[in-house]
Every structure is written in C-alpha cells, then in structure tokens.
C-alpha positions as a printed NumPy array, in Angstrom:
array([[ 97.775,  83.832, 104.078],
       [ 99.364,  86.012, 101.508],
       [101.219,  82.438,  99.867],
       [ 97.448,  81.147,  99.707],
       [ 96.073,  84.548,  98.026],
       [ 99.112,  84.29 ,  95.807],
       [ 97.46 ,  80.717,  94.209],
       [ 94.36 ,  81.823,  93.659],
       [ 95.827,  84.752,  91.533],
       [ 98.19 ,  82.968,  89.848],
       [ 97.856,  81.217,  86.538],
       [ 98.745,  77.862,  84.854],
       [ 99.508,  74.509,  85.95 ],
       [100.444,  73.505,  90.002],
       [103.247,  71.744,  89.354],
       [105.248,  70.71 ,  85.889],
       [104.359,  67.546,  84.268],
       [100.735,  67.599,  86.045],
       [ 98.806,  64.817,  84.067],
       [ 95.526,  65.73 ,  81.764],
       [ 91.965,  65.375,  83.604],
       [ 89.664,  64.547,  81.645],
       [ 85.42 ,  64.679,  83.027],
       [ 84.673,  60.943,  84.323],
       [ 82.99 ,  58.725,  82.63 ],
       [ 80.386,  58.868,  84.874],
       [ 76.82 ,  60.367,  85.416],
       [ 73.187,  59.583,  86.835],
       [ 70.209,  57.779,  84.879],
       [ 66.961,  59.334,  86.563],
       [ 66.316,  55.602,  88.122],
       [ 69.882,  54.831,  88.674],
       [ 69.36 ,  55.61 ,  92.465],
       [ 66.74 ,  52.877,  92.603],
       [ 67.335,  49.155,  93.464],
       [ 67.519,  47.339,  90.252],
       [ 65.236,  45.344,  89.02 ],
       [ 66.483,  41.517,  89.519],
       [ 67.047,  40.18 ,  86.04 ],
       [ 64.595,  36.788,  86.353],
       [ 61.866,  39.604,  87.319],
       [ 62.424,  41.397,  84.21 ],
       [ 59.364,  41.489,  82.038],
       [ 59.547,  39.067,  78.887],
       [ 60.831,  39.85 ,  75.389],
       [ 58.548,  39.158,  72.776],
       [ 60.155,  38.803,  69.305],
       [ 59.217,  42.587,  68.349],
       [ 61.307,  43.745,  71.237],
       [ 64.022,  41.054,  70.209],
       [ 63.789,  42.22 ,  66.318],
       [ 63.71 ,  46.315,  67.362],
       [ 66.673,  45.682,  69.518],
       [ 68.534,  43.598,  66.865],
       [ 68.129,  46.52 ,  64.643],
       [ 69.46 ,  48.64 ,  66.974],
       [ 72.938,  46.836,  67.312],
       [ 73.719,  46.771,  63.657],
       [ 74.097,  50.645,  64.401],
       [ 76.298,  49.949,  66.918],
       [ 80.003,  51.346,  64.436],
       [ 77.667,  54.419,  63.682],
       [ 78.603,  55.709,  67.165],
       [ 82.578,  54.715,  66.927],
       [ 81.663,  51.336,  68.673],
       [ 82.069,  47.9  ,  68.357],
       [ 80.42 ,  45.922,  65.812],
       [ 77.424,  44.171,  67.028],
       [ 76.551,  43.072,  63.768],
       [ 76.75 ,  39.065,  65.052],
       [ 74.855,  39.071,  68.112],
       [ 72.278,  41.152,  65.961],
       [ 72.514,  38.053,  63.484],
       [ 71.826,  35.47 ,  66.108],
       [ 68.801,  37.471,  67.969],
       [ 67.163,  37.064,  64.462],
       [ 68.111,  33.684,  64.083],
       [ 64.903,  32.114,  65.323],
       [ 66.364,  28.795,  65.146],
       [ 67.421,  29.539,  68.718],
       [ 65.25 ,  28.775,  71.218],
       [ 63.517,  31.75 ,  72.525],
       [ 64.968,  31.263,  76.235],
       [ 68.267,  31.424,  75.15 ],
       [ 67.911,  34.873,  72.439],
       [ 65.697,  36.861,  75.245],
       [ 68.793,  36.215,  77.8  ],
       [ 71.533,  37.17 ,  74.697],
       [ 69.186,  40.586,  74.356],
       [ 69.297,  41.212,  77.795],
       [ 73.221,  40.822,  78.125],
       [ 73.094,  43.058,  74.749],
       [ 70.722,  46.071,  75.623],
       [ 72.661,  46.277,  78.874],
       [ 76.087,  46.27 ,  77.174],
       [ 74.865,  48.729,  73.993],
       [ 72.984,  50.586,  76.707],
       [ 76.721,  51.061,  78.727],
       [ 78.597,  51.649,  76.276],
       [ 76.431,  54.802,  74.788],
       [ 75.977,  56.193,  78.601],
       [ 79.414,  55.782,  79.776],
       [ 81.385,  55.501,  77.16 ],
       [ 83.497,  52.295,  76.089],
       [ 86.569,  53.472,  77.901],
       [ 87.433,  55.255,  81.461],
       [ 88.204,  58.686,  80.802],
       [ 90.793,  58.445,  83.265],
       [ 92.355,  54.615,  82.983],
       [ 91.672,  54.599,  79.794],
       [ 90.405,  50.66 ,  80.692],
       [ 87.041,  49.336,  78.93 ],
       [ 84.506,  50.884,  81.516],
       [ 82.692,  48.739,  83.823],
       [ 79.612,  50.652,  85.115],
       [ 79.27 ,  50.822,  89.064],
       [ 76.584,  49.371,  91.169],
       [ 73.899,  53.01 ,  90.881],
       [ 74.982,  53.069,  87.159],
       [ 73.509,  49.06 ,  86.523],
       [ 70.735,  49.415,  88.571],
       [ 69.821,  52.478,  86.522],
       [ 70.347,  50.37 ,  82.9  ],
       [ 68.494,  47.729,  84.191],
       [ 65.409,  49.494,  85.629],
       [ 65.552,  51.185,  81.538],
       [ 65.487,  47.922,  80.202],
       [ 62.398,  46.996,  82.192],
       [ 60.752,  50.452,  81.309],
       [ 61.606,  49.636,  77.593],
       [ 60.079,  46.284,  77.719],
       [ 57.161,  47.359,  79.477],
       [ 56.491,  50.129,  77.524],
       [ 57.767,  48.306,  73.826],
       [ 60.257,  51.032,  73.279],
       [ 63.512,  49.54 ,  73.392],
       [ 65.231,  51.033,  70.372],
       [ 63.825,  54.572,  71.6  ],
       [ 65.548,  53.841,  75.053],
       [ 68.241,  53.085,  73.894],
       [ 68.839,  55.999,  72.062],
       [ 68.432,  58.042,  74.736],
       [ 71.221,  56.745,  76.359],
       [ 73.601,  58.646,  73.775],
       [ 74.374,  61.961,  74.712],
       [ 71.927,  64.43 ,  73.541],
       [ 74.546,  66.966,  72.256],
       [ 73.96 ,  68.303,  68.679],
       [ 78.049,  68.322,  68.31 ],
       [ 77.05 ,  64.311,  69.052],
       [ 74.578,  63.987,  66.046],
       [ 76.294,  65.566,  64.129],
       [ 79.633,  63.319,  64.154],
       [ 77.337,  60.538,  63.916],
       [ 76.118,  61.874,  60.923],
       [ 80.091,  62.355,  59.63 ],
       [ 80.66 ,  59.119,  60.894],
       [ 77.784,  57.512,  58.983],
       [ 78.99 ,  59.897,  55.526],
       [ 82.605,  58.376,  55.983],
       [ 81.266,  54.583,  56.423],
       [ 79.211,  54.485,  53.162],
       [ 81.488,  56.863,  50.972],
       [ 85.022,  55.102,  51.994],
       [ 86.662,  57.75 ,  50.451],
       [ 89.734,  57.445,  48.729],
       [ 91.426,  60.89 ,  48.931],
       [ 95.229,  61.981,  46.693],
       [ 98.349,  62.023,  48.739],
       [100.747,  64.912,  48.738],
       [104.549,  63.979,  48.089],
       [106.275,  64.869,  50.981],
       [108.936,  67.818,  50.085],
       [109.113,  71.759,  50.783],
       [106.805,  73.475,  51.448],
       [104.889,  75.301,  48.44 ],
       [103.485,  78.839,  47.425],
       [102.331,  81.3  ,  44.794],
       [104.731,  80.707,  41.48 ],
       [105.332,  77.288,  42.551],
       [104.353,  74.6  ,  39.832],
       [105.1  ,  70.801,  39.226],
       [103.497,  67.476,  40.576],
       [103.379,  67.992,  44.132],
       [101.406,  71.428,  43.161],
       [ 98.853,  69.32 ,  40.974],
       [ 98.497,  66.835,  43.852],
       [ 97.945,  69.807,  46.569],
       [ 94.624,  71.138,  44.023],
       [ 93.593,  67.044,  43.555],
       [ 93.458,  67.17 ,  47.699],
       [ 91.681,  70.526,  47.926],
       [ 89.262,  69.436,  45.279],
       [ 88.445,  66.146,  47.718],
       [ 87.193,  68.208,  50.741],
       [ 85.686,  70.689,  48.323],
       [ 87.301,  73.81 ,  48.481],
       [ 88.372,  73.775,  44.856],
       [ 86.545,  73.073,  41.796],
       [ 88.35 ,  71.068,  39.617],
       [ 88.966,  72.689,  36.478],
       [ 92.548,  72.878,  36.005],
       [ 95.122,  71.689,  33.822],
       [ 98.41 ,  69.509,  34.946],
       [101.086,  71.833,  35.416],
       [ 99.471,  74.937,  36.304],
       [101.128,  76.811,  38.733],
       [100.228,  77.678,  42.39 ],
       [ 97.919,  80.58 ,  41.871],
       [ 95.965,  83.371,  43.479],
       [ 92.978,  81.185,  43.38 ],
       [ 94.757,  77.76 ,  44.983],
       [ 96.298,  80.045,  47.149],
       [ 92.724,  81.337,  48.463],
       [ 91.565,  77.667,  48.54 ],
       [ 94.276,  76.511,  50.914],
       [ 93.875,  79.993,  52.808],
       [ 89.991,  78.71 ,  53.371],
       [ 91.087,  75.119,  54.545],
       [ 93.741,  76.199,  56.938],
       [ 90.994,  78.818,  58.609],
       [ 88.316,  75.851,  58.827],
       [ 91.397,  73.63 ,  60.566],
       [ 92.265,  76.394,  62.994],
       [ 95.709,  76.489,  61.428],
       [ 97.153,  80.007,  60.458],
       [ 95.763,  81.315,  57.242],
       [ 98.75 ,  81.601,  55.74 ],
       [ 97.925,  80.566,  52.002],
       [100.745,  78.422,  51.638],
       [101.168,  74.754,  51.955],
       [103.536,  74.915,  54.785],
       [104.64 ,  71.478,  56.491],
       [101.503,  71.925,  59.791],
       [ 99.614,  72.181,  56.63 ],
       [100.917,  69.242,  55.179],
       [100.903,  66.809,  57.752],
       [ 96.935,  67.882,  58.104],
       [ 96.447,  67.371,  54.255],
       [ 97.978,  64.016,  54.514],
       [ 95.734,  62.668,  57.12 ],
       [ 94.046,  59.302,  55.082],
       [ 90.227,  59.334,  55.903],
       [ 90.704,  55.702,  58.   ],
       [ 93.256,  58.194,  60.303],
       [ 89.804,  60.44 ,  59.969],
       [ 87.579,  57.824,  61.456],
       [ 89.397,  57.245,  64.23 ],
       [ 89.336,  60.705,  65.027],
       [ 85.726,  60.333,  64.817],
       [ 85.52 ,  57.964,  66.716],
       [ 87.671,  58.731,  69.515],
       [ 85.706,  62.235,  69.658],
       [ 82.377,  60.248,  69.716],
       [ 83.773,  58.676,  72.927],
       [ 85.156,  61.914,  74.474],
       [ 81.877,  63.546,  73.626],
       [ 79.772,  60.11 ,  75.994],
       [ 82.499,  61.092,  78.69 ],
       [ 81.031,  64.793,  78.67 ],
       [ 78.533,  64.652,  81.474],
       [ 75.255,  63.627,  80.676],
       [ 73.819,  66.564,  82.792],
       [ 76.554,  69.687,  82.546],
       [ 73.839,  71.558,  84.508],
       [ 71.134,  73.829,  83.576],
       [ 73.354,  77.072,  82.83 ],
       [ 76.966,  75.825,  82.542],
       [ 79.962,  77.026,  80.104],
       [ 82.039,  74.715,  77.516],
       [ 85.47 ,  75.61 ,  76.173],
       [ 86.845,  73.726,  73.211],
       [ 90.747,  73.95 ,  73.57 ],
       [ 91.299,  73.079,  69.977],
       [ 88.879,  74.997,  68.56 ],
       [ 89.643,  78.119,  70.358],
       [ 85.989,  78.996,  71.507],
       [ 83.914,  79.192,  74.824],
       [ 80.06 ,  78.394,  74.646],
       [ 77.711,  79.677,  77.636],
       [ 74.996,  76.985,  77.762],
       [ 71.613,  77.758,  79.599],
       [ 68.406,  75.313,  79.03 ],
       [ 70.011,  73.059,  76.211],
       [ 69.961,  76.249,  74.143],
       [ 73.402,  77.979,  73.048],
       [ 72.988,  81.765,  74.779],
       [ 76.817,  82.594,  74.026],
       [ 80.153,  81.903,  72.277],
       [ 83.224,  83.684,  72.788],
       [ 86.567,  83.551,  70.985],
       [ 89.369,  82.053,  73.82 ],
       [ 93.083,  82.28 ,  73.668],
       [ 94.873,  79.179,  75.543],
       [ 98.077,  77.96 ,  76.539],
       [100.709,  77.617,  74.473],
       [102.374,  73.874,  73.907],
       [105.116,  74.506,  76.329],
       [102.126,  75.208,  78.93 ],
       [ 99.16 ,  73.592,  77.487],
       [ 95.625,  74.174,  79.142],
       [ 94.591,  71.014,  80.926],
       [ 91.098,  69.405,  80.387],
       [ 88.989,  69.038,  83.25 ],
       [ 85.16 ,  69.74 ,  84.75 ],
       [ 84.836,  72.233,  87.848],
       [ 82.136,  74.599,  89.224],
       [ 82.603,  78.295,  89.27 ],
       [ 81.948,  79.786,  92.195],
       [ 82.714,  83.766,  91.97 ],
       [ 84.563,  86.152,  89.899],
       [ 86.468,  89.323,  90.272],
       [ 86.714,  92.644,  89.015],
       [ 89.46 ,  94.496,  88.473],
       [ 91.732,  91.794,  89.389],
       [ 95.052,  91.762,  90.839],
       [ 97.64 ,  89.653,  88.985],
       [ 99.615,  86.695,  90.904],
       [102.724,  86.449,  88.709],
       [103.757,  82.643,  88.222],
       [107.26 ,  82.09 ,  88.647],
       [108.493,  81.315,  85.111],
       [106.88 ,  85.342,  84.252],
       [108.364,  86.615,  87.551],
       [111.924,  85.488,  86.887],
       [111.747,  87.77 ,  83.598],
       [109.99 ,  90.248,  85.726],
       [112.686,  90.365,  88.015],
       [115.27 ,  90.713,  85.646],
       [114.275,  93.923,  83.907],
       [113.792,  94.953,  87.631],
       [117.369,  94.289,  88.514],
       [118.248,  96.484,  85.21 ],
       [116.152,  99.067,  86.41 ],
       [114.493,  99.352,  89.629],
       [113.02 , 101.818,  89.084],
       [110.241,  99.868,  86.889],
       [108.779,  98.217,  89.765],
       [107.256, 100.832,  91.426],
       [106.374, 102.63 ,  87.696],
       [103.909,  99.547,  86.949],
       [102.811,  99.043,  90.427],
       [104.26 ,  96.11 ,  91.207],
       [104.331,  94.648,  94.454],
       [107.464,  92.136,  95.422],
       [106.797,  90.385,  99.167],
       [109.205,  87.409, 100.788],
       [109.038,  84.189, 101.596],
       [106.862,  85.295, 105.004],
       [104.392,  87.126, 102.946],
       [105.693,  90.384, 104.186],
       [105.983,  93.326, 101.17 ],
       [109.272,  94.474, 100.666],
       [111.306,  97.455,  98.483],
       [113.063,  96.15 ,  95.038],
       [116.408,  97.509,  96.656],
       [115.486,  95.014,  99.45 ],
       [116.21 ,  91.814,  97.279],
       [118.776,  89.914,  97.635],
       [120.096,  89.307,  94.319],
       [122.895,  86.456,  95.703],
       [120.023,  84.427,  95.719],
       [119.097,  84.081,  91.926],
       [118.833,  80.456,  90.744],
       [118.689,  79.052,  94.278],
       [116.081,  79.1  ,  96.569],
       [114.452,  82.32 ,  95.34 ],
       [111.858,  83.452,  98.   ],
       [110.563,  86.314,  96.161],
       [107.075,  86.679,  94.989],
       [105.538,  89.558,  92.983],
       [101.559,  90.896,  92.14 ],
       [100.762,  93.683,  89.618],
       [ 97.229,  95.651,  90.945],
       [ 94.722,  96.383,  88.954],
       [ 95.217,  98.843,  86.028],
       [ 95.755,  99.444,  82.49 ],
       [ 98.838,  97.243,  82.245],
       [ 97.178,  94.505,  84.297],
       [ 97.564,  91.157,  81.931],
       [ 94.429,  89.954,  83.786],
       [ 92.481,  92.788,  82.427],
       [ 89.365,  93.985,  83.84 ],
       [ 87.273,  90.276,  85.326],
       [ 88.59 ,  86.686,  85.925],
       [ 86.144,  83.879,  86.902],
       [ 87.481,  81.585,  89.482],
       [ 86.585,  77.822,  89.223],
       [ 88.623,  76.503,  92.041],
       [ 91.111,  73.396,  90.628],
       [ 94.207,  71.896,  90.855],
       [ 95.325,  72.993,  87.931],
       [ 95.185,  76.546,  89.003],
       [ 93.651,  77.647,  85.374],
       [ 90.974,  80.086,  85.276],
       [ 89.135,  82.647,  82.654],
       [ 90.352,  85.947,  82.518],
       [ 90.677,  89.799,  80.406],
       [ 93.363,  90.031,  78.553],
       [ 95.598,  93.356,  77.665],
       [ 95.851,  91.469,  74.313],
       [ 93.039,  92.134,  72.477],
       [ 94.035,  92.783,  69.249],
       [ 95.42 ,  89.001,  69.08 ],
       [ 91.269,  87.939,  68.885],
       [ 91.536,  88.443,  64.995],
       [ 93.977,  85.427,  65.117],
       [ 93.096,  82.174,  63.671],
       [ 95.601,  80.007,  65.629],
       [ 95.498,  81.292,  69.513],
       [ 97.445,  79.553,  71.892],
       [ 99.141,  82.486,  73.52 ],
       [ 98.714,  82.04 ,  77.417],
       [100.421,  80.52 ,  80.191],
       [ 97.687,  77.62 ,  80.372],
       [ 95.115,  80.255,  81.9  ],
       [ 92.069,  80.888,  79.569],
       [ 91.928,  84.568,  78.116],
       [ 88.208,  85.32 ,  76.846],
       [ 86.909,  88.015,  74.315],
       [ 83.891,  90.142,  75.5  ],
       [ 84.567,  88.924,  79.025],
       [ 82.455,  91.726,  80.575],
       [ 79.563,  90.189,  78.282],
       [ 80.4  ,  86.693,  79.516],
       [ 80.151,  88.456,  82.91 ],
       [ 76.79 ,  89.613,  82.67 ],
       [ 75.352,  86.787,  81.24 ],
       [ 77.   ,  84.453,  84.366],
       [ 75.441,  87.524,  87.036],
       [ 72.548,  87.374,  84.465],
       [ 70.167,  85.672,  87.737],
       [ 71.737,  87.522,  90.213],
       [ 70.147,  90.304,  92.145],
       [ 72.505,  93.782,  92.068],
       [ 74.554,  92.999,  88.904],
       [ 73.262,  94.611,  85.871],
       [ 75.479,  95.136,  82.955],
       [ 75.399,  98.977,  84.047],
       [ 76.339,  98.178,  87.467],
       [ 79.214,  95.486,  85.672],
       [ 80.786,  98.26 ,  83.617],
       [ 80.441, 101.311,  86.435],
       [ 82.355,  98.574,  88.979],
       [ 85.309,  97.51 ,  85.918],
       [ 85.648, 101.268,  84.912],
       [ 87.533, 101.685,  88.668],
       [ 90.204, 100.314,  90.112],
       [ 89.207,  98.289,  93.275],
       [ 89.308,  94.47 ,  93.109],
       [ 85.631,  93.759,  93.61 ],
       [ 84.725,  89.774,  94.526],
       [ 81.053,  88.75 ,  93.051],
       [ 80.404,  85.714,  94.987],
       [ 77.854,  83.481,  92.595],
       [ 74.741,  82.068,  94.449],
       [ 74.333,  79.401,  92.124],
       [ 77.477,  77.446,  91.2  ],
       [ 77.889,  77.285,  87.476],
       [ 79.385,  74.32 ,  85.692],
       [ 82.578,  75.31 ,  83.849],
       [ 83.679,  71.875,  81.092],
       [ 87.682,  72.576,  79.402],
       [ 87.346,  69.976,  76.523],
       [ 90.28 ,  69.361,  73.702],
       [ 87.548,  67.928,  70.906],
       [ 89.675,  68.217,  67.42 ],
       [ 86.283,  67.383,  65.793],
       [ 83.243,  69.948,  65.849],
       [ 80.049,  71.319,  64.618],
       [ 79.97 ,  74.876,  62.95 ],
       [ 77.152,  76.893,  63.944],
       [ 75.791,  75.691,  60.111],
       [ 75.502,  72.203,  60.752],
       [ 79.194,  71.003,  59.165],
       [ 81.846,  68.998,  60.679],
       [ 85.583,  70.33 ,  60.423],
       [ 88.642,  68.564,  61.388],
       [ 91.025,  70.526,  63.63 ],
       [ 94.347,  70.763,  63.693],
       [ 95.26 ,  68.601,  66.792],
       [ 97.025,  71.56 ,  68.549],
       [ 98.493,  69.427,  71.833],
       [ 99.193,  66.286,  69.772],
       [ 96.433,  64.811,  72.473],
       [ 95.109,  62.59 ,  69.592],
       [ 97.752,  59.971,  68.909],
       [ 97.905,  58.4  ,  72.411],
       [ 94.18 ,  58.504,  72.648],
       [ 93.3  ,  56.704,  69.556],
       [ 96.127,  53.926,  70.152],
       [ 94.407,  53.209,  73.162],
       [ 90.761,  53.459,  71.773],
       [ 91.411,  51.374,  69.414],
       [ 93.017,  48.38 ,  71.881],
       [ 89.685,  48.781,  73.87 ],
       [ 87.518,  48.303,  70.595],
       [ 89.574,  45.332,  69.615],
       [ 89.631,  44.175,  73.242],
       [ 85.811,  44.485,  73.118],
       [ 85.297,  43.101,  70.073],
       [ 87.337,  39.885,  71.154],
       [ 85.387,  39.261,  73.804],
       [ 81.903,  39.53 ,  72.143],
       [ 82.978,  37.193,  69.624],
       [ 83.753,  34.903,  72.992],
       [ 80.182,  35.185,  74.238],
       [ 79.061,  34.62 ,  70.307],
       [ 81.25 ,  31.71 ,  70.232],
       [ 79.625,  30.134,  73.651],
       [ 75.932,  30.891,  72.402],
       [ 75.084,  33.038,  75.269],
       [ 74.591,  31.527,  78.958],
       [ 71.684,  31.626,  81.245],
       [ 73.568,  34.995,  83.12 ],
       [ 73.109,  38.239,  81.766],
       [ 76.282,  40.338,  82.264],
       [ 78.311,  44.104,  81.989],
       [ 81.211,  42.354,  82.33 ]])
C-alpha cells in the first residue's frame, strides 16, 4: 500500500527513456456513430457543388497540406464527363475532409492516417448533408479544428506563402554584445529589422548598442529564450532559422494542432510546454492562463491527454529517487536533518524507520529506502497538486519557488508541472462544486492536513509542446524549440506530405475510377 501511495506522490517520468504521447489522432463527428451512407446512394453533385468544392482544394497548402491544386484543375475541367468528376469529388471531399479532421499523420505512428470504420461513416454522412444542403465548402471547413491558435497559423501560413520572404543570414562566429562592431553586428540589425523589432536606420559599422541590445532583448522574450540582450549562440541558431525551416514549423504545428481533440470537453485545461503557460478553458472561452515551470531537458515533461480526477491540499511530497539519493546524502552527513524537515524514510516493506536505522552498506546497490516530506513550509509541492492519473506519473503542483515565475525561460522541474496562482487555478477547477469556495480553499491550504477534493466532474487536462502560438493580441511567435521535439517531427511530416502527394498524382495520373476511396 504505502509503495502504491508513494507513486501517486511522486513526480516525473515511470521509467527512463519512456517514449512521448502525444493525444490520438482521433475524435467523433456528431453522425460518425451512424451507418454511413452507401456511396451509390449519395445524393448527386451538380457542377456548383463540383466548382465550390474545387475551390476549396486549391486551399488545401493553406492548412500545411498537400497540394490539391490538380485534382482541383480536373473537377473544373468540364471536358470530363460528369460521371467520372462527381466520383473524383467524392474521393476528394472525403480525403480533404480526413485530412483536416484527423490530421494527415498518426500522432502516434507517425504513418499517413487512415480513418477507422465510425470516423468514415461520419465523413460520409457530411458529405451527404453538404450535398443536400449545397454547403460543401462550409462543411468542409468545419472539419478543421475550431481553435483560434488554428486560424491564426493559417493566417501565418497564408502571410509566409505570398510574401516568400527572403530574410539576412548571420555569419556563424562568437557570440556578440554591447561594444561589439563589424559585419556580423550589421548582419544581426539587417535580421532584427526583418521580423521588425528594429527600424532600420543605421549606418554599416555601427557598433552593438543600447538600442540593438534592447531589440534583441525584445526578440529573445517573444522566443521564450532568456532575455539576455546579447546574441548568444541559442540565440543564434534561432536567428538563423530560413523562413522555408519556418514553414515547416508551421506546418507541422498545423498538424499537431488537428491531433488536439476535436472536443477537449466543455471545461478542460491546456498547457503549452514550450511556451511555458497553462490555459483553463470553459465554453470555448479562455477563463484562465497561468505561467508553468516544466521539466528540465535531462527530465523533459511528456505530452499526453488525461482527465483529472481530484486534487490535494497541503500535499505530502513522494521524493523520486534521483532527489532522494541527494536527500540521503546530506542525511548521512547529518542525521540530524531528517527529522528537522520532517522527513519520513520507510523500507522496502513500507514500514517507517529511524535515519540511524539505514543501512548505509547498501548505497549503489539495491537501495530499498524510500523517503516523503509532509506538508509544510519547505514542502517543494507547496500548498495543492491536481492529480490526473498517467503513466507518466506527471502532475500540477505549488511550488516553494516562486520567485523563479519572473523568468522568461522555465524549465526547472523534474518533469512535474509547477503552476503560478495554483490556489486560483484551484478555485476555478472547484468553481461547480458544492463546499469549495475560494474562502473555504484558502482556510483548508492555510493548515497543515493533506485534504483530498475528489472532483465530481472529470476535467480534461491536454500537455502540448506547440513551438508556434497565438499571443493574447492576435500575433504568431516562433518559440524556441526547448526539447529539440521539432526536427524528428518535421522529417517525418514532410515524408508523409511527399508520400501523399505521390499518390494523388497516381489517382490524377489514372483519371479517377468508378470507387471512391480514404485509402
């Protein structure tokens, strides 16, 4: 019992090496429980629905997908019998209507996604709803996620495709700050100047001043690097991102944004790893956003969707092993410490023992020691933790930290979440629950006893790593790629576009086929 108690109060990963989860690619369309509709029963497509949908396809790289652009041009083509383009639109909207729902990749496999049995019969009872009602362009744009972070990458995405901007590279070399002049200083203002954080009105030459140190101060703050004000090399290596390595950041965070569930439920909470911040989410409005901390690289915070399903107050702390084993050497110093901070220290049985009862012969072999901190003060768990049961053993907690809120770049933790205002995130998740006014919140944290609020309505918790997002002004900003998550994720993005791409260009070559297919 007490090995089980010690999980759920522990923090960070189960085991070393534990792979990324990312939310499935999966989700419900309100008819997707419905047989479908058998394709020959479909209603007809007259050449307005053809034309609208046509339209609709050339938009298709707008969203980070595949062109379309050539089945558009042969739906229009009215050379072709009318038979043969109403079956190509079919096979089209289906496809489109997939890849905007789903996504164009597993979020797991990262394999082009083939939707299951519920999720076809759901995109095929649209299509005959669209045709029915003439609204297939409509429908299909309600198959993208209804986000606003979504619209507004579109909108980025959309900038970046008609600008193609061109943008100067920095020389790679030292790093450079205030008094530093020469070429690579000129080039660092040219760069600035390109994402508009500097005006440019200087002359070649000038050195690195208060006012380009301020400028690079303000980019490294909208990146989520640390504010430094000089070009160090993390700084660098962001400047010198080209804007086609930009696009495929956009696009990739398109995709990850169709794998976020299309329903994340009524009242449910959204952390965004790389951009340090945790959004409480209740009727499609924004009620709440919190600065996080999260875990450093060494013991980075996974990504994956779970429910909450109570919190505590006044927590005790399970000690993970890696923090114990420094724990227990200060305590082998000085016993004495252990009982000055509360600690408690139990064997392998669960039963609590004395720090002059350990065994000390048995460092760095089968250690069977395991140690909890009650609630207090000097409790790193603080004063709440919300518990969203996973196999990652990661939860939200207090933090005795506080003062590190006022950094830009926070990934302090053992891959646990620490949250700022957590007794306000508190109330507003006991916000519909009978008993727990903020009053009764902060009489219950002012003590000591570990208090258990069990919640009657589960509440949706989503970890995302997004290194794209939406200010709370409408703008887009690039973020420093904290995990180095991105690489792997765009190599393979980009294999399923091409992989996609190759085999519409198949079913363009062949003119179509009587069968309309997701395959």
């Amino acid at each position: 019992m007490f090995l089980t108690l010690f999980l759920m109060l522990a923090c960070g990963p189960a085991a070393a090496g534990a792979e990324d989860v990312r939310p499935a690619g999966t989700g419900t369309i309100s008819t997707a429980r419905s047989a479908p509709i058998p394709l020959a029963a479909l209603p007809a497509w007259s050449e307005a629905a053809i034309e609208a949908l046509a339209i609709a396809l050339f938009d298709a790289p707008g969203h980070g997908l595949p062109s379309l652009d050539r089945t558009a041009e042969d739906l229009l083509d009215r050379s072709l019998p009318h038979e043969h383009r109403a079956a190509m639109a079919t096979r089209a909207f289906l496809r489109f209507g997939a890849w905007l729902r789903y996504g164009l990749m597993d979020s797991q496999t990262h394999e082009l996604y083939t939707p299951d049995a519920a999720e076809r019969a759901g995109l095929h009872n649209a299509l005959a709803g669209a045709l029915a009602d003439n609204r297939v362009a409509q429908t299909l744009d309600g198959f993208a996620p209804e986000l606003g972070e979504y619209r507004a990458l579109r909108a980025e995405m959309l900038r970046m495709m008609a600008l193609q901007p061109i943008w100067p590279r920095i020389e790679p070399g030292p790093s450079l700050a205030h008094g530093d002049r020469g070429p690579r200083v000129d080039q660092l203002r040219a760069r600035l100047a390109a994402v508009d954080v500097y005006r440019e009105d200087w002359s070649a030459g000038d050195a690195f001043d208060v006012r380009l140190e301020t400028a690079v101060r303000r980019y490294q703050g909208r990146a989520n690097l640390s504010p430094s004000g000089q070009m160090d090399q993390a700084t660098l290596r962001e400047l010198n991102i080209t804007p086609q390595e930009r696009m495929a950041q956009l696009r990739v965070n398109l995709e990850q944004r169709r794998w976020q569930s299309r329903e994340p439920g009524r009242r449910h909470i959204r952390v965004n790893l790389a951009d340090f911040t945790l959004e409480a989410w209740q009727d499609g409005q924004l009620a709440r956003r919190h600065r996080v901390m999260v875990g450093r690289q060494v013991s980075s915070t996974p990504e994956f969707s779970e429910d909450m399903q109570y919190l505590v107050l006044n927590p005790w702390w399970g000690i993970p092993g890696g923090l114990a084993q420094s724990r227990f050497r200060s305590f082998r110093r000085n016993p004495g410490l252990a009982a000055q901070l509360g600690f408690r220290i139990y064997d392998a049985s669960g039963t609590q023992i004395s720090v002059y009862d350990i065994d000390w012969s048995r460092w760095g072999r089968d250690w069977p020691y395991r140690m909890s901190q009650p609630p207090g003060g000097s409790n790193p768990m603080g004063e709440v933790k919300f518990i969203f049961p996973n196999s990652h053993n990661v939860y939200i907690h207090d933090t005795t930290e506080r003062d590190r809120f006022s950094e830009t770049r926070r990934d302090f933790s053992a891959a646990c979440i620490r949250v700022h205002d957590p007794l306000v995130l508190a109330e507003w998740v006991l916000s519909s629950q009978e008993g727990w006014s903020a009053e009764q919140i902060e009489q219950v944290a002012a003590g000591n006893t570990p208090t258990v609020v069990w919640l009657d309505e589960r509440l949706p918790v989503h970890i995302n790593y997004w290194t794209v997002a939406r200010d709370a002004d409408g703008d887009v900003r690039y973020l420093n790629d904290l995990y180095r998550r991105d690489g792997a994720l765009i190599r393979r993005f980009e294999g399923a576009l091409a992989q996609a791409s190759d085999l519409e260009h198949e079913r363009i070559a062949s003119r179509g086929g009587a069968q309309a297919t997701l395959n």
